[in-house]
C-alpha positions as a Markdown table, in Angstrom:
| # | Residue | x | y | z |
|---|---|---|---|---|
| 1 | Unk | 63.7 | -3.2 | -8.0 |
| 2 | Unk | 60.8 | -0.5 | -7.5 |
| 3 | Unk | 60.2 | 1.1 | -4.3 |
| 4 | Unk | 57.5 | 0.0 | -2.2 |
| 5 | Unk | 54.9 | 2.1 | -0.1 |
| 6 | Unk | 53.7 | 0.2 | 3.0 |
| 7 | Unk | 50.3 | 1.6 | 1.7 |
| 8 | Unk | 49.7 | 1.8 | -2.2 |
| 9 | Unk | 47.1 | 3.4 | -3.5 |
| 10 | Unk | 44.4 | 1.2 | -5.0 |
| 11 | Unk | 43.9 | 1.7 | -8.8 |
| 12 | Unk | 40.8 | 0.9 | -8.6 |
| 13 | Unk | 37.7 | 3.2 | -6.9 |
| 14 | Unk | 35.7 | 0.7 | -4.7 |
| 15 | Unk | 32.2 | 0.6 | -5.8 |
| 16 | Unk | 29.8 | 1.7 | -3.7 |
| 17 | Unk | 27.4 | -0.7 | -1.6 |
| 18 | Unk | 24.1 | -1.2 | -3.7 |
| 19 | Unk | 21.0 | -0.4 | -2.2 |
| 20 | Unk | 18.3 | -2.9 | -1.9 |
| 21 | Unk | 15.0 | -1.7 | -3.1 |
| 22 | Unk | 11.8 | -4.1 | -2.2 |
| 23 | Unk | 10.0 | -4.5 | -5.6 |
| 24 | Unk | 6.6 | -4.2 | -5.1 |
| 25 | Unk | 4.0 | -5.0 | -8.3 |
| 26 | Unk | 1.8 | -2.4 | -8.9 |
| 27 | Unk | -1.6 | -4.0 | -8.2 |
| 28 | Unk | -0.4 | -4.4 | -4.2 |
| 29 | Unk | 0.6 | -0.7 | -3.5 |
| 30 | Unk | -2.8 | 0.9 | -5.4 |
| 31 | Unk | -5.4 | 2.1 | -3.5 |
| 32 | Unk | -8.6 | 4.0 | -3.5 |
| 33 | Unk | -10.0 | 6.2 | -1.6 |
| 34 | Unk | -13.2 | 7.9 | -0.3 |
| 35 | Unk | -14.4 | 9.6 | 2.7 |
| 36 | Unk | -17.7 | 10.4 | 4.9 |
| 37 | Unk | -18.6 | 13.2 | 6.6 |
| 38 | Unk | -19.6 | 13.1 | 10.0 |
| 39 | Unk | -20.8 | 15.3 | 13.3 |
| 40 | Unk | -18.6 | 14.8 | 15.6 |
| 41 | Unk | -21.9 | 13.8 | 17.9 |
| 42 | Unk | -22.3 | 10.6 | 15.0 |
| 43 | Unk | -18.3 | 10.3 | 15.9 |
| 44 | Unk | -18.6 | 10.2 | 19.8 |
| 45 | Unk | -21.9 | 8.5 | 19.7 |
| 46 | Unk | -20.6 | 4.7 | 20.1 |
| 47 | Unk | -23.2 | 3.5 | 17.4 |
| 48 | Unk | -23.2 | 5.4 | 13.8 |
| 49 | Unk | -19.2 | 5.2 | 13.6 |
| 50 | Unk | -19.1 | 1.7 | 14.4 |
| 51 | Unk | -21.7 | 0.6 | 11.9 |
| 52 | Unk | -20.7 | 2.4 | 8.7 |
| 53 | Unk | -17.3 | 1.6 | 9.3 |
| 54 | Unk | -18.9 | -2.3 | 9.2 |
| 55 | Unk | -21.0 | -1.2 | 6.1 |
| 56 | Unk | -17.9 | -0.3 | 4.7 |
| 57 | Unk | -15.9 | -3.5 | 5.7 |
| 58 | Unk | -18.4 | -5.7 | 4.1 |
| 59 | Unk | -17.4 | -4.2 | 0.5 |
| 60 | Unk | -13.5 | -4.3 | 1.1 |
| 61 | Unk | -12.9 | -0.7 | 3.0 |
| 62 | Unk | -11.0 | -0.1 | 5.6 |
| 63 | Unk | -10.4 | 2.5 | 8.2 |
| 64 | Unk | -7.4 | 5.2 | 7.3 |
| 65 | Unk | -7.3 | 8.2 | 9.4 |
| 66 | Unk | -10.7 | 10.1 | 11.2 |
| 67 | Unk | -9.9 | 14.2 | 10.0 |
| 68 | Unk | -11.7 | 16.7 | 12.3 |
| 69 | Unk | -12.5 | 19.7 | 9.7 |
| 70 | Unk | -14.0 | 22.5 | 12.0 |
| 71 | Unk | -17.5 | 20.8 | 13.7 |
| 72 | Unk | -17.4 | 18.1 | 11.1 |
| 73 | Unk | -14.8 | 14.8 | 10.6 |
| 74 | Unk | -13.8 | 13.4 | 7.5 |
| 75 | Unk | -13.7 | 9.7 | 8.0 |
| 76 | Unk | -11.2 | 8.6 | 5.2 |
| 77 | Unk | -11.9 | 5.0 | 4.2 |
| 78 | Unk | -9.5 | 2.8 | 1.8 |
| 79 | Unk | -9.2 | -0.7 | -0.4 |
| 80 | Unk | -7.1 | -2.0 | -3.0 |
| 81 | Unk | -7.7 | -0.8 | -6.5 |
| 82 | Unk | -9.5 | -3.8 | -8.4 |
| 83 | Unk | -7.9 | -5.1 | -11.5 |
| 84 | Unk | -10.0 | -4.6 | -14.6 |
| 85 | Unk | -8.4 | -7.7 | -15.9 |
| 86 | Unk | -10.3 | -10.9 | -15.9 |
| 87 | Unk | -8.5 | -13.9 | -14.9 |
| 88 | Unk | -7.8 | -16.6 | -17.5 |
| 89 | Unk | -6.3 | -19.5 | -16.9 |
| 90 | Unk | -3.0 | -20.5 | -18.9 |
| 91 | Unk | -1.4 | -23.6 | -19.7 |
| 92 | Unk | -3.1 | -27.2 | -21.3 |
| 93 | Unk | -6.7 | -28.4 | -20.8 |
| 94 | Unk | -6.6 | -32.0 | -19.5 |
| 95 | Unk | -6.8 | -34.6 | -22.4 |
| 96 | Unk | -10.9 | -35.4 | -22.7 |
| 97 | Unk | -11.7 | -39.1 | -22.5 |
């Protein structure tokens, strides 16, 4: 009869636990960017900030980050990347009566 070891070692290496990575498609995680460039009186001034940043909302921007650089600030704006792909429908057209 073989001799037992109260702990044998395993033959097999236990795998390591898999790491879950979030897929993302493409089309959600690209973005474009711009900026404006701005005295930092148009910053502080309660009225020109306010109302490019809505000029820029109405076309799909949004606010990122306000850079000062020196006596000017970089306002850096963002929105998703548009597809250049048209959307067609797939699938069967109803039957025509």
């Amino acid at each position: 009869m073989p001799r037992r070891l109260e702990e044998e070692p395993d033959d097999e290496p236990e795998a390591a636990p898999a790491t879950v990575v979030p897929s993302v498609p493409p089309e959600g995680q690209e973005y474009e960017y711009r900026t404006e460039v701005m005295t930092a009186d148009q910053v502080l001034d309660g009225v020109t900030l306010p109302d490019q940043l809505t000029r820029a909302a109405a076309d799909g921007w949004e606010l990122v980050d306000v850079i000062a650089a020196g006596e000017r600030h970089a306002v850096l704006l963002r929105r998703a990347r548009r597809s250049n792909r048209a959307h067609h429908p797939v699938g069967f057209a109803p039957p025509a009566r």
